[in-house]
C-alpha positions as CSV (number, residue, x, y, z in Angstrom):
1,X,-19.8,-14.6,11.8
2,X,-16.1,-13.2,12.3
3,X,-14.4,-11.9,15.3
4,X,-13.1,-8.3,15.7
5,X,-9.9,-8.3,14.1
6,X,-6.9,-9.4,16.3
7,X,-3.7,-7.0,17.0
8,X,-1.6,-9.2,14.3
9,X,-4.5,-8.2,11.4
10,X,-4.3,-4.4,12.7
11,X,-0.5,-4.6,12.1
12,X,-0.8,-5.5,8.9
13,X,-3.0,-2.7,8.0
14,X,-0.2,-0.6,9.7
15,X,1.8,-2.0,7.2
16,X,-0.5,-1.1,4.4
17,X,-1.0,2.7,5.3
18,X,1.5,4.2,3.9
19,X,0.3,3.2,0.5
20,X,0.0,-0.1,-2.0
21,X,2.4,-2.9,-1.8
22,X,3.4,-5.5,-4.4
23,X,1.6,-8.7,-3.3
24,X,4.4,-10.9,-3.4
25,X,6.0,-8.2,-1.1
26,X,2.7,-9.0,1.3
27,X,2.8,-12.6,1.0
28,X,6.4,-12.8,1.5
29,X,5.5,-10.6,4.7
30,X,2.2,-12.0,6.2
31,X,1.2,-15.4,5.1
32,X,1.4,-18.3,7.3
33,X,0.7,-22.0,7.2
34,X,-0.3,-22.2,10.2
35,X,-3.9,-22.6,11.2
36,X,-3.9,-20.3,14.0
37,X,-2.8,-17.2,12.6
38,X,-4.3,-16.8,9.1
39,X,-3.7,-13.1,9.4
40,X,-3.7,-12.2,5.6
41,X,-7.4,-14.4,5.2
42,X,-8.6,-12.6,8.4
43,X,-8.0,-9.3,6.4
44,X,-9.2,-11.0,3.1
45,X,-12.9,-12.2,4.9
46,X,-13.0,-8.5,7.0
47,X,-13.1,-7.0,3.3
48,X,-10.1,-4.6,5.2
49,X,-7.6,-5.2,2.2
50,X,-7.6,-6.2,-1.1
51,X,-6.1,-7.2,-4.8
52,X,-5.7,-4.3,-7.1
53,X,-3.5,-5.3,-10.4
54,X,-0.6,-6.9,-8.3
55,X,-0.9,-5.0,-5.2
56,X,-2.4,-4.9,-2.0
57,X,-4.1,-2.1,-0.5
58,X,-6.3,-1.1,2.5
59,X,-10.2,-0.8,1.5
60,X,-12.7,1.9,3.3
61,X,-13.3,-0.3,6.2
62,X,-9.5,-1.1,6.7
63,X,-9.1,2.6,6.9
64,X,-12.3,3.2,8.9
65,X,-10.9,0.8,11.1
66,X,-7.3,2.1,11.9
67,X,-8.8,5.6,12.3
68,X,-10.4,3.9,14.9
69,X,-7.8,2.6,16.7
70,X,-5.8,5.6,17.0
């Protein structure tokens, strides 16, 4: 089962709020190679963002979930 997302994953939904964003813009943004901070999977797995004809966007839950927060 997955953890509660970390502060890093919530930021990138703060980066996602204010509407769609190209994915290479994401990528260029929020992947990593490093084992320890797949942010962008973490968000992927959560089902908090996702694909939509080249962009990225928040889904209900990654919504739900930074209305939360606040």
């Amino acid at each position: 089962m997955l953890e509660a997302p970390n502060t890093l994953v919530i930021d990138l939904l703060v980066f996602l709020k204010a509407g769609p964003r190209p994915y290479h813009e994401v990528m260029d943004a929020w992947r990593t190679s490093c084992p320890r901070l797949p942010i962008w999977e973490d968000a992927l797995d959560l089902g908090l963002v996702e694909r939509e004809q080249g962009f990225v966007v928040l889904t209900d839950a990654g919504r739900s979930l930074l209305s939360s927060q606040q």
